[in-house]
N, C-alpha and C positions, 0 to 999 in steps of 0.2 A: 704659101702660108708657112712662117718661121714656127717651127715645133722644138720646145727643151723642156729638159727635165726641171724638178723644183732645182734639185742642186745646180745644176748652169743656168737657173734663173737667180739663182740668190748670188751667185758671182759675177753676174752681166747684168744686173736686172738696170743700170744706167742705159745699156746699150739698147734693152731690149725694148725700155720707154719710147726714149729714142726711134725706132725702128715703128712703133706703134703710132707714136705721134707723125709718122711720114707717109702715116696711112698700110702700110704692113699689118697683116692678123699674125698675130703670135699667140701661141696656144700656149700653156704651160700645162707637163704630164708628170701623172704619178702612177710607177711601174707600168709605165706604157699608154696610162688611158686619161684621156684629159682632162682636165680638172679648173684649167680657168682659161678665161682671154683676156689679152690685155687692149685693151682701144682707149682712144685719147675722150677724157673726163667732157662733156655733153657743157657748155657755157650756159652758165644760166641769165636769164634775160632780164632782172630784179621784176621779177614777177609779169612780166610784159608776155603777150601770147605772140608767135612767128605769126605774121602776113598767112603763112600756110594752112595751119590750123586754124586761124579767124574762118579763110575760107570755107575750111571741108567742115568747120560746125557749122555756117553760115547755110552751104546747101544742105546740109543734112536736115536744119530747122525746117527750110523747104519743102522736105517733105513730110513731114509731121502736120498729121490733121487739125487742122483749128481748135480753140480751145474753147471758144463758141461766148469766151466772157472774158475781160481783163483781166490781167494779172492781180494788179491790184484789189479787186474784186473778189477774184478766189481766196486772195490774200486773207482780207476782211470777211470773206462768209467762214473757212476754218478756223480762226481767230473767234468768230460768233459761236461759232458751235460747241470750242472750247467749255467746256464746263470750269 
């Protein structure tokens, strides 16, 4: 793990991207204690969920007790109750 202070991050901070984006943790410290990390920016997927998480909500739904009435249903009896 690359550790610098702000001041050799605000003079390298190209290098230190760089470094980041090749998959290196870079720490950035102030008087010794750390203060930030640098990792490469998360892509977003125009609002698309990964294959992975489809999954793991997929089994998680799994195990969640039946709701014993449609969706729909519950939809329309809240909706009714509405005053």
């Amino acid at each position: 793990m690359a550790t610098y202070s702000i001041a050799q991050a605000k003079d390298h901070l190209s290098k230190l991207i760089d470094e980041a984006l090749a998959g290196e943790d870079v720490t950035i410290t102030r008087h010794g204690k750390p203060v930030a990390e640098l990792r490469p920016a998360r892509a977003t997927g125009a609002g698309r969920l990964s294959p992975e998480l489809i999954d793991r909500i997929a089994a998680t739904a799994k195990t969640l007790p039946p709701l014993g009435e449609s969706g729909a249903d519950i939809v329309r009896r809240m909706r009714d109750e509405y005053p």
